[in-house]
N, C-alpha and C positions, 0 to 999 in steps of 0.2 A: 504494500500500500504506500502510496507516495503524497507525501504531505504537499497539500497547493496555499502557498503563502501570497496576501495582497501588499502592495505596499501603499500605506494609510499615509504617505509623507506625500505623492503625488495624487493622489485623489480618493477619495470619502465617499462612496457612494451614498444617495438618497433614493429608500424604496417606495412605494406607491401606496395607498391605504388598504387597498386589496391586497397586497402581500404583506404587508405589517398583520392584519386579522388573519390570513392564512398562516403567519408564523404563531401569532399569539394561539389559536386551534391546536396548530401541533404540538407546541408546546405543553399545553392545559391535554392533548391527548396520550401524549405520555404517560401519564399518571396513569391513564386506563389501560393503556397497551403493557405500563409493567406490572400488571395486576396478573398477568398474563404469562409472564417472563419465568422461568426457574435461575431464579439469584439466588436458594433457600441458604448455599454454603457462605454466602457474602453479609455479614451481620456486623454493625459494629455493635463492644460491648456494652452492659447498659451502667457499669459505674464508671465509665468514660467522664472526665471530667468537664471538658467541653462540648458544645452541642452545636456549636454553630460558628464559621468562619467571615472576618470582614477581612477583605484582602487590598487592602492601598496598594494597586498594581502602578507604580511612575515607569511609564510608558516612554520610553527610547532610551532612559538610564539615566539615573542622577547621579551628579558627581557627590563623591563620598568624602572627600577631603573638601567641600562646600559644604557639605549638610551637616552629618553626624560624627564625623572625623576627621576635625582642623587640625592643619597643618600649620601653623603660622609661624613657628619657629625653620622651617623648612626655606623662607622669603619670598619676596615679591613674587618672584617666577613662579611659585608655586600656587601661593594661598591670594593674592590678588590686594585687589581692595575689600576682602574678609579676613582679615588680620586679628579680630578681638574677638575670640570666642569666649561665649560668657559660661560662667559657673552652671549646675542646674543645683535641685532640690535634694542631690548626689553625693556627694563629696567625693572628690576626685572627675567626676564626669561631666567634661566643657561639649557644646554641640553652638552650632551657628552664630552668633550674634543676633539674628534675623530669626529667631526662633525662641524668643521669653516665655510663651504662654507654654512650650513644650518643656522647657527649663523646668519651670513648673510642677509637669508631673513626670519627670524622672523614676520616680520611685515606684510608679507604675508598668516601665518598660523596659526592655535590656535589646541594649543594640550588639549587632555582634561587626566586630570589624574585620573578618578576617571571610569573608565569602569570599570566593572563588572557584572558575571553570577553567577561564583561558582563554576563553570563547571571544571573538569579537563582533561578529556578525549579530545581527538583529532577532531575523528570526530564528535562527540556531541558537544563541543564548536565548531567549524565551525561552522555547522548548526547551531546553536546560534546566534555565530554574523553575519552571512548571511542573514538567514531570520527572526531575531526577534522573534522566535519560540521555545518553547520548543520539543524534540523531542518522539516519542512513538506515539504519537495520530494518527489517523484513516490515515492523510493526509500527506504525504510529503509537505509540505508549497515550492514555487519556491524563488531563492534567487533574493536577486537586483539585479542584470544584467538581471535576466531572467524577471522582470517583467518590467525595464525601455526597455528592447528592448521589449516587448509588447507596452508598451507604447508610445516611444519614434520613434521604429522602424513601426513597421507591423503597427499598430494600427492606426498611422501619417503619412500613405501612402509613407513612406521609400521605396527610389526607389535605392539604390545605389549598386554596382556590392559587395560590403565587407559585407558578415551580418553586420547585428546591434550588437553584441555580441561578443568581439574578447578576448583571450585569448594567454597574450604572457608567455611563449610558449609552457609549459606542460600542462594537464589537472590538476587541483586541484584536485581530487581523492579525498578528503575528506568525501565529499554531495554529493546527487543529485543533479546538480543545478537547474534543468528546474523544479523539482521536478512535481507535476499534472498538469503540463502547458504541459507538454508530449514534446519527443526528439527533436521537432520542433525549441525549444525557449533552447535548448544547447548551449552553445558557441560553434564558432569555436575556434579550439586549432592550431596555428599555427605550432608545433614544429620549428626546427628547430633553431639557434643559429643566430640572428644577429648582433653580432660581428666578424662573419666570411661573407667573399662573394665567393657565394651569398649566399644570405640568403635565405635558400633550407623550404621555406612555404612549410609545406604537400601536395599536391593534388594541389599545385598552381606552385611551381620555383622546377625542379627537376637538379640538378645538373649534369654535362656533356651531357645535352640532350638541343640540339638548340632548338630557334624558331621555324626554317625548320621541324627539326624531330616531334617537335607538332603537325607542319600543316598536316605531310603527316600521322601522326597518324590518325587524327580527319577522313582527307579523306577515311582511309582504314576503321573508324569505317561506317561511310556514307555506304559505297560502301557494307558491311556485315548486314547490319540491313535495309534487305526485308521489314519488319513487317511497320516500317516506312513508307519506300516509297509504300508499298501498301493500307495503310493507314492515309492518313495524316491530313485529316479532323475529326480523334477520338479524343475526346477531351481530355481523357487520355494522349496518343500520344503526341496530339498538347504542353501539361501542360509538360511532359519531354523533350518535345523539344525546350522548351522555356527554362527550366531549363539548358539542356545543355548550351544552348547559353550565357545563364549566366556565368556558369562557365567555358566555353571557353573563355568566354571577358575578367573572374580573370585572367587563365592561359594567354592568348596571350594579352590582349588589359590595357585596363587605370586601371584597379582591381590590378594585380602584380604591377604596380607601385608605388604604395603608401607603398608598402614591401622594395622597391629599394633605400636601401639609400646612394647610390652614388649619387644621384640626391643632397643629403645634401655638405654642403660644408666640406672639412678638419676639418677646424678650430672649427666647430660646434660640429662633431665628435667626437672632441679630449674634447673638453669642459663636452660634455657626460662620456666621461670616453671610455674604450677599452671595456669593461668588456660585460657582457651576461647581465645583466643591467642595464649597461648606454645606452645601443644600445637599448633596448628595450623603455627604457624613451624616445626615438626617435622614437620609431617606434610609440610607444602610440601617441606623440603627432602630428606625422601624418596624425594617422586615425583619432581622433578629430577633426583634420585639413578639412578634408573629412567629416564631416559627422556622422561618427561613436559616436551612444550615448553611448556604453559602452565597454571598454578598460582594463580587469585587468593585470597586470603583478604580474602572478606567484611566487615571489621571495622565495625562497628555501634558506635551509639550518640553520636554525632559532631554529629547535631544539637540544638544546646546554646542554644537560646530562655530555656530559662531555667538558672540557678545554672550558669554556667559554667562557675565555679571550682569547684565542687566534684565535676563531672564531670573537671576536670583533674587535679584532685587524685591521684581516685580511677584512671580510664584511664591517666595518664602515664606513672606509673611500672612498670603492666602492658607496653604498647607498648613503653618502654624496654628491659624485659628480654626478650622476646621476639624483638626488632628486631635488637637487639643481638647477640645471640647466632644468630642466624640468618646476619647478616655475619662474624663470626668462625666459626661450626662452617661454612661453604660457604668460608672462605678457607683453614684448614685442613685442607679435601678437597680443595683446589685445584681446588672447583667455582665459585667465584666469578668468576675468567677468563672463563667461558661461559655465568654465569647473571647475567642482568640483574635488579636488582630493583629496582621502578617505587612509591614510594611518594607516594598523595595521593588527593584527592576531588574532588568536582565543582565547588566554588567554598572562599573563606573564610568567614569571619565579618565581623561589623559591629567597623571599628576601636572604634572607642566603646561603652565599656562601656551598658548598659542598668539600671540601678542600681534603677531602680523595682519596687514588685509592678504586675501577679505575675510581672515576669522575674527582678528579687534578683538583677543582675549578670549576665544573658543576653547572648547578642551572636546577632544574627541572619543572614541570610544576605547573601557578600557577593561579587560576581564581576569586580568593577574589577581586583583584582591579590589574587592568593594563590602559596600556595608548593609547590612538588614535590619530589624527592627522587629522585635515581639514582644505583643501584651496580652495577657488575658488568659483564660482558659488553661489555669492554673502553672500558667507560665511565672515566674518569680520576676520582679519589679528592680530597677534599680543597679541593673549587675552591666555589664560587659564583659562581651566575650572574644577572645582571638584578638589581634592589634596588626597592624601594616607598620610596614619601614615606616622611617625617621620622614620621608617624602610621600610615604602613601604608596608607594610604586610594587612594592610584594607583599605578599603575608609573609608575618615575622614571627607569630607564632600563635599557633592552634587555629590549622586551616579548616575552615568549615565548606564539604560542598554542600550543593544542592541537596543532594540525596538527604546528605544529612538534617539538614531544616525541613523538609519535607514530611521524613523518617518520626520527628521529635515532632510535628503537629499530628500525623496521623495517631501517635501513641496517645499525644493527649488527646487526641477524640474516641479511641478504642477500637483505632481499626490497625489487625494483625496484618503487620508486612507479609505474610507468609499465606492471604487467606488469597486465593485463586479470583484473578477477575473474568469474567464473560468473553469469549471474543470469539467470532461468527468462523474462523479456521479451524476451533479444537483444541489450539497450543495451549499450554501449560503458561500464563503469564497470571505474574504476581501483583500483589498491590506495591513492591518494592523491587528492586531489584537483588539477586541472591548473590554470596560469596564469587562465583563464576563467570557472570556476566560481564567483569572488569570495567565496574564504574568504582571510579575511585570514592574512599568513604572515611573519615577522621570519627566516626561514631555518632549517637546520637549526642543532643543538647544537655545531658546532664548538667551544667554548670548552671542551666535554668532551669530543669526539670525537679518535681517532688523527688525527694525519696523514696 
């Protein structure tokens, strides 16, 4: 199987409302088609400590010695005009300047500094850090989202009107996600922007079309679909008709309202931030809220070729307030206990600033050693893990890959590396990869993990 990559840096497609409701369908008919499925060996456990995944995906790669591990002792060439990284709530642990409200809650989260593939390409490092896999081989390997909504969702008799799989709010294009779990176990993509209202969900909230106009939609599809009414005991039939109902309850019933955040207060809002972003950190922790094991938000605009700085500038202090307040409104619901959330991209940046035109200060791509981010979901607050040279340029020590971040959220959800996933050939594939397979592995996250 051969993975087919878009690239989202030259063009974005926009789909039609007819295929936004055909995807919203298949997606809402999943639920019914894995009713169906023999997944009986695929269980996660039930004293699993976490239950649900937010994954702050930075979409093209943030540089790590800008964000979470300054360099400033390194010079100009290096750390820029980000020179003064501040204290956090930590001791011992500095992160951006450009990032107080995260300073903040330090003691909520443990970055590790010491990621690493090697990888420099785009889509190759996604797939990387997604599914723990090196890429080429016989299989497209499915990424985490796609395997904890197997697990978490279908598999756990996940009844709720929202997939298990939510995506705010463009597709990643990078991967395949669902990779040989097949189109079933896709996220949904919400599109749509909610920091505007409404927040115009695909195939769910169509903008200047009432309630009313839905219903009397719904009725003229009734009243043209003979096939139905002259058949309504086929169990094909009956299996679409269920689906519809689903995805009518998203569009009209309790499914759009978890989209709806007017329902939130002002002041919560504003706490979020304005931004495409911070609205989103709201939306995620909505559907958490509900239910939803697995939540990514998209975040874009991360690959910084050129003017760096002035993309940091401008991003940081959005991320900040979003971020932030996403760890603090899920620790005061006393949802953070059960909600992991996985911040980072597919590689860093060039330690060495690019000063020249036409970068003015770019840093390009870089996979020797970058940084991650975990909270929640009985992850420990407050640590660091692994560290990069004196410039950022290698891991220095306690290389952490993929696999192994991966490896240490599946545990804490209570899904066995070892347990067999589904795949339409018959092969023998795991939910990790084994001793043999030769991806490299420093072990799991103990330094953040329970005892």
């Amino acid at each position: 199987m051969k993975t087919k990559y878009f690239d989202f840096e030259k063009q974005r497609p926009r789909i039609s409302r007819r295929e936004a409701i055909r995807r919203a369908l298949f997606a809402t008919s999943g639920l019914v088609l894995a009713q169906h499925l023999s997944f009986r060996a695929f269980a996660a456990s039930p004293t699993a400590r976490a239950k649900a995944v937010i994954q702050i995906w930075m979409w093209g790669g943030p540089s790590h010695t800008d964000i979470f591990d300054p360099k400033p002792e390194a010079g100009y060439d290096y750390c820029g005009p980000l020179k003064s990284p501040i204290e956090t709530n930590v001791s011992g642990l500095r992160i951006c300047e450009l990032l107080p409200l995260l300073a903040k809650q330090a003691d909520k989260y443990s970055v590790i500094r010491s990621m690493t593939h090697g990888n420099f390409a785009h889509e190759t490092a996604s797939y990387i850090v997604q599914t723990g896999r090196q890429p080429g081989g016989r299989l497209v390997y499915p990424c985490v989202g796609a395997v904890v909504s197997l697990a978490k969702g279908y598999e756990s008799g996940y009844k709720g009107l929202v997939p298990p799989y939510i995506v705010l709010t463009e597709p990643q294009g990078r991967f395949d996600e669902a990779g040989f779990l097949g189109s079933r176990f896709k996220p949904f993509a919400t599109g749509g922007d909610p920091s505007k209202t409404p927040f115009a969900v695909e195939g769910v909230v169509a903008p200047g079309i009432t309630e009313e106009h839905q219903k009397d939609r719904r009725e003229l599809l009734h009243q043209l679909d003979t096939l139905a009414q002259a058949m309504p005991a086929n169990p094909q039939i009956a299996a679409a008709t269920q689906a519809e109902n689903r995805a009518y309850d998203m569009i009209l019933g309790d499914g759009a309202k978890v989209f709806d955040l007017s329902q939130e207060k002002q002041e919560l809002r504003d706490r979020y931030g304005k931004s495409k972003f911070g609205q989103s950190c709201l939306v995620a922790r909505r559907l958490v809220e509900r239910g939803i094991p697995y939540v990514t938000i998209n975040y874009g605009g991360w690959d910084t070729h050129k003017d760096n700085f002035v993309t940091m500038r401008r991003q940081l202090p959005e991320m900040d307030k979003g971020m932030a307040t996403l760890l603090q409104d899920l620790s005061e619901r006393g949802l953070l206990d059960s909600t992991i959330v996985w911040w980072g991209g597919e590689f860093g940046r060039t330690p060495k600033v690019q000063w020249e035109a036409p970068w003015n200060g770019g840093r390009n791509h870089w996979g020797k050693v970058f940084s991650a981010l975990l909270a929640g979901g009985g992850f420990k607050g407050g640590q660091v893990v692994g560290a990069s040279d004196a410039k950022g340029e290698e891991v220095k020590e306690r290389p952490v890959y993929p696999v192994d971040l991966i490896g240490s959220i599946y545990a804490q959800m209570g899904i066995e590396a070892t347990t067999k996933l589904p795949n339409p050939e018959g092969l023998p594939t795991f939910v990790m990869p084994g001793a043999d397979d030769g991806i490299k592995s420093a072990g799991l996250l103990k330094e953040v993990m329970p005892a």
